[in-house]
C-alpha distance (Angstrom), angle and dihedral (degrees) to the residues before:
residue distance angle dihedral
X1 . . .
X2 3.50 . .
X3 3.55 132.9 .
X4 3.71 147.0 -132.0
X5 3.37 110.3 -114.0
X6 4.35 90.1 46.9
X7 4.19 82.2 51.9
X8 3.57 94.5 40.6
X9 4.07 87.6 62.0
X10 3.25 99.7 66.7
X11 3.95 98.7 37.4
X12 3.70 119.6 145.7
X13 3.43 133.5 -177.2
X14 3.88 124.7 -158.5
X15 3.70 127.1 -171.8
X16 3.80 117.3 -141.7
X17 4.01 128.3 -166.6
X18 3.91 112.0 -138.0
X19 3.70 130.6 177.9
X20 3.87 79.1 -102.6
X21 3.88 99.8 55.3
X22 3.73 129.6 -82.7
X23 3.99 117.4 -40.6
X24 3.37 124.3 -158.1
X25 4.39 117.7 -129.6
X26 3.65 109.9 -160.1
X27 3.66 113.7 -158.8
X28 3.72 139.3 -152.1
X29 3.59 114.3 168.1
X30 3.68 134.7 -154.5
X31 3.88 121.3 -118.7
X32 4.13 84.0 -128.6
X33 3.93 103.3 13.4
X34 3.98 123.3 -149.0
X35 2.93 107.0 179.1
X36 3.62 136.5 -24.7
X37 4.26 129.5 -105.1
X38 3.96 116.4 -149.9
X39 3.45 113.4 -165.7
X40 3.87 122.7 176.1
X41 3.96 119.9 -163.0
X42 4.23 130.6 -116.4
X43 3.66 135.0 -81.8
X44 3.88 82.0 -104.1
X45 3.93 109.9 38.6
X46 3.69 139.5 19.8
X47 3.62 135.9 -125.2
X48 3.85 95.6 -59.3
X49 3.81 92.7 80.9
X50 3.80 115.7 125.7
X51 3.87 98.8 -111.1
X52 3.57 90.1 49.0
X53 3.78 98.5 50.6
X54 3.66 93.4 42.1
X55 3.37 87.4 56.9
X56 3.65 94.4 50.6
X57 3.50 92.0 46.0
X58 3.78 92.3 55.1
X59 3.75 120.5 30.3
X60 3.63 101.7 65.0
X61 3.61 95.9 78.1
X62 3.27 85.8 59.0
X63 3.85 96.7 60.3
X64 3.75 94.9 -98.9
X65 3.65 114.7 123.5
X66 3.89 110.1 -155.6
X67 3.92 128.4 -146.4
X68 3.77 116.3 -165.3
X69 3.77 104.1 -154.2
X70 3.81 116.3 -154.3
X71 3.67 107.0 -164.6
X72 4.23 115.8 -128.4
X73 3.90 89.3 -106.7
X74 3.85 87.9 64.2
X75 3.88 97.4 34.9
X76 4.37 82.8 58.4
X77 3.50 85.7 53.7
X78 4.04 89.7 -117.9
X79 4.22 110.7 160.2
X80 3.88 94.4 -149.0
X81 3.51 115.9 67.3
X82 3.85 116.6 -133.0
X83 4.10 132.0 -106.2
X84 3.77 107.3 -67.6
X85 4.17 83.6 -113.3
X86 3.77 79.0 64.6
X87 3.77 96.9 45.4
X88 3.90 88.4 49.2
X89 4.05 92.9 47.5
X90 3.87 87.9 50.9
X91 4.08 95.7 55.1
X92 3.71 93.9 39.0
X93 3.88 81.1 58.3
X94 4.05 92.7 55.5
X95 3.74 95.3 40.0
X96 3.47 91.5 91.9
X97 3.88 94.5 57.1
X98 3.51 89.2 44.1
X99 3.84 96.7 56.1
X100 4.24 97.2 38.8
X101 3.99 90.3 84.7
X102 4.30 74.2 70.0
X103 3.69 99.2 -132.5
X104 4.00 139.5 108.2
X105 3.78 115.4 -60.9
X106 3.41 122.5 -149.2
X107 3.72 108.2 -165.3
X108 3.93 115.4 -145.8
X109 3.75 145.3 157.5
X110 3.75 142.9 153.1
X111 3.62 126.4 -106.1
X112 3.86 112.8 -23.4
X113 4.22 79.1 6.8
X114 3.25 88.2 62.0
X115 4.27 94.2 54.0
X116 3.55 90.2 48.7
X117 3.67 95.4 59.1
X118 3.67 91.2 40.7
X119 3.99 87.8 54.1
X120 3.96 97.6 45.6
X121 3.88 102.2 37.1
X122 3.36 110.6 102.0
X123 3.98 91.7 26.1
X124 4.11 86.7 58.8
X125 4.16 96.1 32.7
X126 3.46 95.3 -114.4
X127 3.62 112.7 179.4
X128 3.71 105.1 -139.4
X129 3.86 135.9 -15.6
X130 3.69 130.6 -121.5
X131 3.86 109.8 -163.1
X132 3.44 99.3 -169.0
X133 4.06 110.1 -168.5
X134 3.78 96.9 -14.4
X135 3.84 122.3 -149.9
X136 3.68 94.5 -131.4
X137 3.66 94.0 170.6
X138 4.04 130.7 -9.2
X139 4.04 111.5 -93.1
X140 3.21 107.6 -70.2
X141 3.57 106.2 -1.5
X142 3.69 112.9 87.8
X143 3.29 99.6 159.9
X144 4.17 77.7 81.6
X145 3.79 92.7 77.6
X146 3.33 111.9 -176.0
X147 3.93 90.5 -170.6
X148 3.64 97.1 111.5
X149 4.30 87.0 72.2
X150 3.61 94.2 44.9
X151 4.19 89.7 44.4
X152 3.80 91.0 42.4
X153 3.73 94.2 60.6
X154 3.63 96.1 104.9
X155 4.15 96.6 -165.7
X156 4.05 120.4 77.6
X157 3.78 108.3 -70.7
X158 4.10 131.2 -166.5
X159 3.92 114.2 -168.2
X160 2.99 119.7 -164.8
X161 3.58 122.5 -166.6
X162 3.63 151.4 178.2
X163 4.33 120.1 -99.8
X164 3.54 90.1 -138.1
X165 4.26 97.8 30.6
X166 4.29 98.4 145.3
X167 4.35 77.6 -168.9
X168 4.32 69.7 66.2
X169 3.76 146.4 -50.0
X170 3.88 121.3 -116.5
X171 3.64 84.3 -117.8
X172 3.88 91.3 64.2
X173 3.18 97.1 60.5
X174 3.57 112.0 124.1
X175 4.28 104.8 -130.7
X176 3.91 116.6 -100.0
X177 3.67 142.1 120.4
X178 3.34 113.1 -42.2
X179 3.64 152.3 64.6
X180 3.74 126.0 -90.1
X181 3.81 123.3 -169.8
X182 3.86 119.3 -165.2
X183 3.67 125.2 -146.6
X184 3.65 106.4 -155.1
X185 3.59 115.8 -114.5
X186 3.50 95.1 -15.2
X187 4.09 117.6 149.1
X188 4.04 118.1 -136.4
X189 4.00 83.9 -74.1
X190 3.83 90.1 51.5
X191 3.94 87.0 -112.2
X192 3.56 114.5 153.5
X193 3.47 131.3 -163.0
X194 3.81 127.9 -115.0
X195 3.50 100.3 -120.0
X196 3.99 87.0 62.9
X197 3.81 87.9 74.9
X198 3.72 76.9 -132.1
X199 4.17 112.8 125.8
X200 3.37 119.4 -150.4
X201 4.02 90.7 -122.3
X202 3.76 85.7 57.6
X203 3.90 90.7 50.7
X204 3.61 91.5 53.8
X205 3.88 94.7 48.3
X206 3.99 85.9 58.5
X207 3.64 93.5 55.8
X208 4.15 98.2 39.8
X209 3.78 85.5 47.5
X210 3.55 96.5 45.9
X211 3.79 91.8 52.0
X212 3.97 93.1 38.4
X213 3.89 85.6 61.2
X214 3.59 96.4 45.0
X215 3.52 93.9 48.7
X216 3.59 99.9 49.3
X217 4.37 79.7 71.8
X218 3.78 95.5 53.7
X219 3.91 95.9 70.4
């Protein structure tokens, strides 16, 4: 696996006008890129959540080159993210940027991320999506499926998702094509608790090794 300080290196960050302000395109490259892994953050958090910097940390030397997308609503320093029209107007705006390196996307994100890439896929050619932590249904209330985004995708899609998620378990899920992974007792942050026997770095090796795997197919 890689590691942060060898990915930290060669960061670069790119700012990118959309017809929703100016987003902001982290980027850590691979040594011999592959393809490349957009991931945009939650409604609640940006891109230094722990699935999204393990993943960072990790896939590049594996010839993925990752992109943390921070949506314009976060880049203005706004608390409240936008409508998910919004959301979807802001990575439509980056897609460009993401694509000029001229190899496969995979489009990805966590949470509300993870809706927007389900939305825009095939619309924006996306090779794959990674649904990291998907909201399938608002806490408590799933008879507010969300399942028609995730099932809509159209592209290859790995979730991968929290045993104890209240945004919804992996057993909710309705069935359909694509992968899930579950991270035992992990929360919607893939936090687990102590009495799991379950440590956090442990948590995070089952979701970069999940997605390592699954990317190794999208070339």
């Amino acid at each position: 696996m890689g590691t942060v300080s060898a990915t930290e290196t060669d960061r670069r960050v790119e700012t990118v006008d959309t017809d929703a302000g100016p987003a902001r395109v982290t980027w850590l490259p691979a040594k011999r890129p592959e393809l490349v892994l957009a991931v945009g953050h939650g409604a609640g958090g940006g891109i230094d959540s722990r699935d999204l910097r393990a993943l960072a940390a990790a896939l590049p030397a594996h010839g993925v080159t990752v992109a943390l997308v921070e949506q314009p609503w976060r880049v203005a320093g706004k608390k409240v993210a936008p409508a998910p029209k919004t959301l979807d107007t802001g990575w439509r705006g980056v897609w460009p940027a993401l694509t000029e390196p001229g190899l496969p996307v995979v489009a990805g994100g966590r949470s509300a991320g993870a809706r927007v890439a389900c939305r825009t896929a095939t619309e924006l050619g996306a090779r794959a999506v990674l649904a990291l932590s998907f909201p399938l249904h608002p806490p408590g209330k799933p008879e507010k499926s969300r399942a028609d985004e995730l099932l809509g995708a159209g592209v290859p899609t790995l979730v991968v998702q929290g045993g104890n998620d209240p945004f919804g378990r992996p057993a909710e899920f309705p069935p359909g094509e694509y992968e899930i992974t579950e991270v035992p007792y992990g929360d919607h942050g893939f936090a687990v608790p102590k009495k799991s026997g379950l440590t956090e770095e442990r948590a995070m090796g089952i979701v970069t090794d999940a997605v390592t795997a699954w990317l190794a197919h999208r070339v």
